[in-house]
C-alpha positions in Angstrom: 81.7 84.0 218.6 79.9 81.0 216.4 77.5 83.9 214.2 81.3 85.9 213.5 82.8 82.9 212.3 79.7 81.8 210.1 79.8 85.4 208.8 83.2 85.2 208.0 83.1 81.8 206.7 80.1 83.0 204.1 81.5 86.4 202.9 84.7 84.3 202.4 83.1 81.7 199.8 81.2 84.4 198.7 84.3 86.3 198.0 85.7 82.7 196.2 82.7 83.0 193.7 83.4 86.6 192.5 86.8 85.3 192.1 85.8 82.7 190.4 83.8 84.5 188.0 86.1 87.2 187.3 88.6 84.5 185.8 86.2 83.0 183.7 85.5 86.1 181.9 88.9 86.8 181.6 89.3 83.6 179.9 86.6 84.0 177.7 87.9 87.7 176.5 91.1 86.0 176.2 89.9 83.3 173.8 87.1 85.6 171.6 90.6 87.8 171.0 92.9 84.8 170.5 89.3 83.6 167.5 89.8 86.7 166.4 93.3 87.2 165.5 93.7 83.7 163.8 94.1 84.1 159.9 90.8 83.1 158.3 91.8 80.5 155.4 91.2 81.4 151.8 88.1 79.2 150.5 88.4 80.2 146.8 92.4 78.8 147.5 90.8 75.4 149.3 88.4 74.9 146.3 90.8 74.9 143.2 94.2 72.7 144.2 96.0 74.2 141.1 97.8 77.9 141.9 98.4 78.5 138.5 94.3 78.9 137.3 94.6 82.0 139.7 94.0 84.3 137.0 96.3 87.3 137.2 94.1 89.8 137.7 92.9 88.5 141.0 96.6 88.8 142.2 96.8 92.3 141.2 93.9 92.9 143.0 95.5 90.5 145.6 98.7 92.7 145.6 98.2 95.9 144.2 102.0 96.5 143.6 101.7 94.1 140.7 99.0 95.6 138.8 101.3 98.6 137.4 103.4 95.6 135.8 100.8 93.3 134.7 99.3 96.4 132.8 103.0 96.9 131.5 103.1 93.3 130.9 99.7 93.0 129.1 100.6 96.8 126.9 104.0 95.3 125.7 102.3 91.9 124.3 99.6 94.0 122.2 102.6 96.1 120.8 104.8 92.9 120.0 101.9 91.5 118.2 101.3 94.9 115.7 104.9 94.8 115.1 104.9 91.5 114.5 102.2 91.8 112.2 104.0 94.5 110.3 106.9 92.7 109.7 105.1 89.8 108.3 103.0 92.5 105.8 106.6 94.0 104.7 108.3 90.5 104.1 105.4 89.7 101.4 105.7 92.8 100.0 109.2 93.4 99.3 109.2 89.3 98.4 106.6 90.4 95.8 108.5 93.0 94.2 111.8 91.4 94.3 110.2 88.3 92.5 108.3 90.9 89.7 111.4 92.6 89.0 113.6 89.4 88.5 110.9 88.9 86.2 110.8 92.0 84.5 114.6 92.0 84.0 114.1 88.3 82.8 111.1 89.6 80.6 112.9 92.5 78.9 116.5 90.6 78.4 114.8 87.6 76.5 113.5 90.0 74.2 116.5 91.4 73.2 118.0 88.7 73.1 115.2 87.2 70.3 115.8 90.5 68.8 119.4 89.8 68.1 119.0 86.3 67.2 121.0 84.5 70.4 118.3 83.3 72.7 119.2 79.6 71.3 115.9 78.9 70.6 115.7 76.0 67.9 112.4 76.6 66.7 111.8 79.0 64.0 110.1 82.3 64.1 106.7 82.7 63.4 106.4 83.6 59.7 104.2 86.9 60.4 107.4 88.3 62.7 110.4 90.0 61.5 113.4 87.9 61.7 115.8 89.5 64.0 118.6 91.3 62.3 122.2 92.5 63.8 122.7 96.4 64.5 123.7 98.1 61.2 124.6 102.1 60.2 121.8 103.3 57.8 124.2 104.7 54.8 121.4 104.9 52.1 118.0 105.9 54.5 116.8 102.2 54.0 114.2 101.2 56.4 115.9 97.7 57.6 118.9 100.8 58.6 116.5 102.9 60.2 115.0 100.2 62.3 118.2 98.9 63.5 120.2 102.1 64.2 116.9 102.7 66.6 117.3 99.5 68.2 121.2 99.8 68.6 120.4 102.5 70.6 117.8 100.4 73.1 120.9 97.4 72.8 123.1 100.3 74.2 120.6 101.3 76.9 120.2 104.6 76.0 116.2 104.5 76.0 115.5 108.4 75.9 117.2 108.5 72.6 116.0 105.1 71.4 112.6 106.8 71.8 113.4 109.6 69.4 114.3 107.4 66.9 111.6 104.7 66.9 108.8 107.3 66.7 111.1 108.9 64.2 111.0 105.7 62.1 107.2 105.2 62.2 106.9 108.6 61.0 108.9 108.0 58.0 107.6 104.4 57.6 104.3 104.4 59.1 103.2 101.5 56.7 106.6 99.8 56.7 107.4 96.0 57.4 109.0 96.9 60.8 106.7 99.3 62.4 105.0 96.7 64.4 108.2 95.7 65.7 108.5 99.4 66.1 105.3 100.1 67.9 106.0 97.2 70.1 109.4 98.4 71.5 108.1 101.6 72.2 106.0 100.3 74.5 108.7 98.0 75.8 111.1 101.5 76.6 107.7 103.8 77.9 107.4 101.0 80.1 111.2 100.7 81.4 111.1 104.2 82.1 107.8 104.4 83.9 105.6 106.4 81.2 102.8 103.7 81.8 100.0 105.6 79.6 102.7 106.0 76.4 103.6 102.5 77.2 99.7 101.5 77.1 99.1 103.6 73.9 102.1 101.6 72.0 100.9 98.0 72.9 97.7 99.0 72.1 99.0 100.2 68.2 100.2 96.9 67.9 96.8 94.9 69.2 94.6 97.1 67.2 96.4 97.7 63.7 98.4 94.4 63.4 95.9 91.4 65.1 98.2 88.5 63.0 101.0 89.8 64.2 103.8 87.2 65.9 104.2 90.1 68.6 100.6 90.1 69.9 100.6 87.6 72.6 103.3 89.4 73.7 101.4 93.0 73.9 98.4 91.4 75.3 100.7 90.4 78.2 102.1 93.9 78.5 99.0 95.3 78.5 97.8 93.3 81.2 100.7 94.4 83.3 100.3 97.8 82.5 96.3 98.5 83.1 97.0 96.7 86.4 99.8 99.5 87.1 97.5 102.0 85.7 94.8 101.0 88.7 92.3 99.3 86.2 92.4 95.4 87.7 89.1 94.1 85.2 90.9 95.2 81.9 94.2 93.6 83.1 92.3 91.0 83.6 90.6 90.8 80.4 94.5 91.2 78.3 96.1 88.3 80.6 93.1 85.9 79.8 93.0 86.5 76.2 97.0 85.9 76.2 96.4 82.3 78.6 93.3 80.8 76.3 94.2 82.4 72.8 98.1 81.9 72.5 98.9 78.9 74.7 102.7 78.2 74.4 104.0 81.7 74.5 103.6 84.0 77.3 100.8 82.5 78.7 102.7 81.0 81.3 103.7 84.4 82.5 100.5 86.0 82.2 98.8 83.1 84.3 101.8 83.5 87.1 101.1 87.6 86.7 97.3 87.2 87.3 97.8 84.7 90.3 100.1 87.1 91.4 98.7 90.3 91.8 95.1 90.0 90.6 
C-alpha cells in the first residue's frame, strides 16, 4: 500500500536521525574525557628555560618525599658552619698562647742569661745596674754572697726556695746595692709560678723606690703583662706605653708587640 510504504520510509529516516544523534554525543563525551585527561603543561616551567633557578623548596613542595632531606640537608650546613666557626676561634687562640709562651720562655732565659754575663752582648751595662756576677757560696755573710747564693738557687730552678732567700736578703739588706736586682727577680719567680698580685707588688718596689734604675724598663714591661693578667687592660696599658715612648731601645719592642697583641 503507497501510505505503508511512506510510513515506513519516514519512521525509517526518522530512525537514521536518532542514530545519528546518538553518535555525535557519544563522540563529544568521548573527546570532553579524552580534554580532560591530557596533562596540563606547567606554565611557571614554560616561563623560566633554566631548571636549576627552581628553588628547592618548590620541589619539596613538588615532591614531598624530598622535604625530610632538604631539612636534613639545610640542618647539617648550619651545624658545619658553627663548627667551622669554632675551629677557627680555637686555632687563634691556642696560636696566641703558643706564641706568648715562646716569648715568655725567650723573655725569662735572656735574663738569666744577662744575669750571668753570657748573653754576648757587646755593649756595656748601664752604669746604674749591677754588673752580673757568677754563683758564689757566702762564707763570710757578705751581701754580693747573699745575693748570689739566692740566685744560684733561681739558675737551678728551684723557684720556691729561691723565694725564701731573696726576701730573706732584702730583709737583711733592705738598703743594699743589690736589692733592686732583688726586688726585680722576685717578681720575675711570683710571676713564673702564677702568684700574679706578689709578682705585681715586686715590680712595683722596683718602679717606685728605684726610678734610675737600669732594671726599670724592664718592670714597666712586666707590669704591663701582669695588670693585663690581673683583668685591669687601662693600667697595662698605661706601663707598656711608658716602656715604648720613655726607654726606646730596650723592651720596647716587646711591649709594643704585647700591646698589639692582646690589648
Amino acid at each position: 500500500m503507497p501510505f505503508a510504504v511512506r510510513t515506513d520510509q519516514t519512521q525509517g529516516r526518522r530512525g537514521t536521525k536518532v542514530l545519528r544523534l546518538f553518535l555525535c554525543g557519544l563522540l563529544g563525551f568521548s573527546m570532553v574525557d579524552a580534554i580532560g585527561a591530557a596533562p596540563i603543561a606547567d606554565q611557571s616551567q614554560e616561563g623560566n628555560s633554566n631548571p636549576e633557578s627552581v628553588d628547592a623548596d618548590q620541589s619539596a613542595s613538588n615532591n614531598p618525599g624530598l622535604a625530610p632531606l632538604f631539612y636534613q640537608l639545610q640542618v647539617l650546613q648550619e651545624e658545619l658552619a658553627i663548627i667551622r666557626g669554632m675551629l677557627e676561634e680555637q686555632t687563634y687562640r691556642v696560636d696566641r698562647l703558643t706564641r706568648e709562651q715562646n716569648r715568655r720562655y725567650t723573655d725569662i732565659d735572656r735574663r738569666f742569661r744577662e744575669l750571668r754575663g753570657i748573653d754576648g752582648s757587646t755593649e756595656p751595662h748601664d752604669e746604674t745596674d749591677i754588673p752580673p756576677l757568677p754563683p758564689v757560696i757566702d762564707p763570710t755573710g757578705t751581701e754580693r754572697g747573699a745575693y748570689e747564693s739566692a740566685y744560684a738557687l733561681t739558675n737551678e730552678r728551684r723557684f720556691d726556695d729561691a723565694i725564701v732567700a731573696f726576701d730573706q736578703f732584702i730583709v737583711d739588706y733592705p738598703n743594699g746595692q743589690w736589692t733592686p736586682n732583688a726586688f726585680y727577680w722576685l717578681g720575675e719567680l711570683h710571676h713564673a709560678t702564677e702568684n700574679l698580685e706578689k709578682a705585681r707588688q715586686s715590680f712595683v718596689q722596683v718602679v717606685t723606690l728605684y726610678p734610675n734604675h737600669a732594671k726599670i724598663p724592664d718592670a714597666l714591661y712586666k707590669l704591663g703583662k701582669v695588670y693585663h693578667q690581673l683583668g685591669d687592660t687601662r693600667r697595662a696599658r698605661e706601663y707598656l706605653d711608658r716602656v715604648i715612648k720613655n726607654h726606646p731601645g730596650t723592651v720596647a719592642d716587646l711591649a709594643r708587640s704585647y700591646a698589639a697583641d692582646y690589648l
